[in-house]
C-alpha positions in Angstrom: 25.0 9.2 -5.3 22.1 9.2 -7.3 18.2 9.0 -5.9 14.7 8.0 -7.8 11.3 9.4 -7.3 10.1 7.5 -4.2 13.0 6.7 -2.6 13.1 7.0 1.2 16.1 9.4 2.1 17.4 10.8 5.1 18.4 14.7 5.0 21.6 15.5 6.5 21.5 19.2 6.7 22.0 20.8 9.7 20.2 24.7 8.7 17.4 22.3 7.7 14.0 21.8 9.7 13.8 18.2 8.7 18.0 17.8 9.5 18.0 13.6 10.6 14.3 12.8 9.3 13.3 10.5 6.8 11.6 11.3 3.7 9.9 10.0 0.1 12.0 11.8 -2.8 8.7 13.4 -5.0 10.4 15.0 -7.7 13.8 15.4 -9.3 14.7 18.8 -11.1 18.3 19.4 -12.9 20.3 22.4 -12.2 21.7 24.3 -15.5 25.1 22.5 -14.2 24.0 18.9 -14.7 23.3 18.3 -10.8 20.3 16.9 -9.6 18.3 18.5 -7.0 15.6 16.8 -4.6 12.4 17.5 -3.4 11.8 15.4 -0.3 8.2 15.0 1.1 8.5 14.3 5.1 5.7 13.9 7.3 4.6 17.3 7.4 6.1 19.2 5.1 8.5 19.1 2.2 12.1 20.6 1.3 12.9 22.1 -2.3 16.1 21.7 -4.0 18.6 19.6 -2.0 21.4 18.5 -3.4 22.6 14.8 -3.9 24.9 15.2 -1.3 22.8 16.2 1.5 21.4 13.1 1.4 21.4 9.6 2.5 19.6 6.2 1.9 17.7 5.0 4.6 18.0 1.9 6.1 14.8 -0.5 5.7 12.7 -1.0 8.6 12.0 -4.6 8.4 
């Protein structure tokens, strides 16, 4: 799955900090393989480079 900047995302990795919080994608960097790699701004902090598939839409909160 692919994400935009300001998307809200959930991180689903477990050696992570932030594993199971919600977050604003802030920037979007390409590896030399083509793959897309996140950096996700959470409430107080951020996490460099995750890939696509360590993450997860969240669900709106209306």
């Amino acid at each position: 799955m692919s994400f935009e900047k300001g998307d809200t995302v959930v991180l689903e990795d477990e050696h992570s900090d932030y594993d199971g919080e919600a977050g604003e994608i802030t920037q979007i960097s390409e590896t030399m393989f083509g793959d897309e790699n996140y950096t996700v701004s959470f409430e107080d902090g951020k996490e460099h480079g995750i890939p696509a598939d360590s993450l997860e839409a969240a669900e709106d909160e209306d």
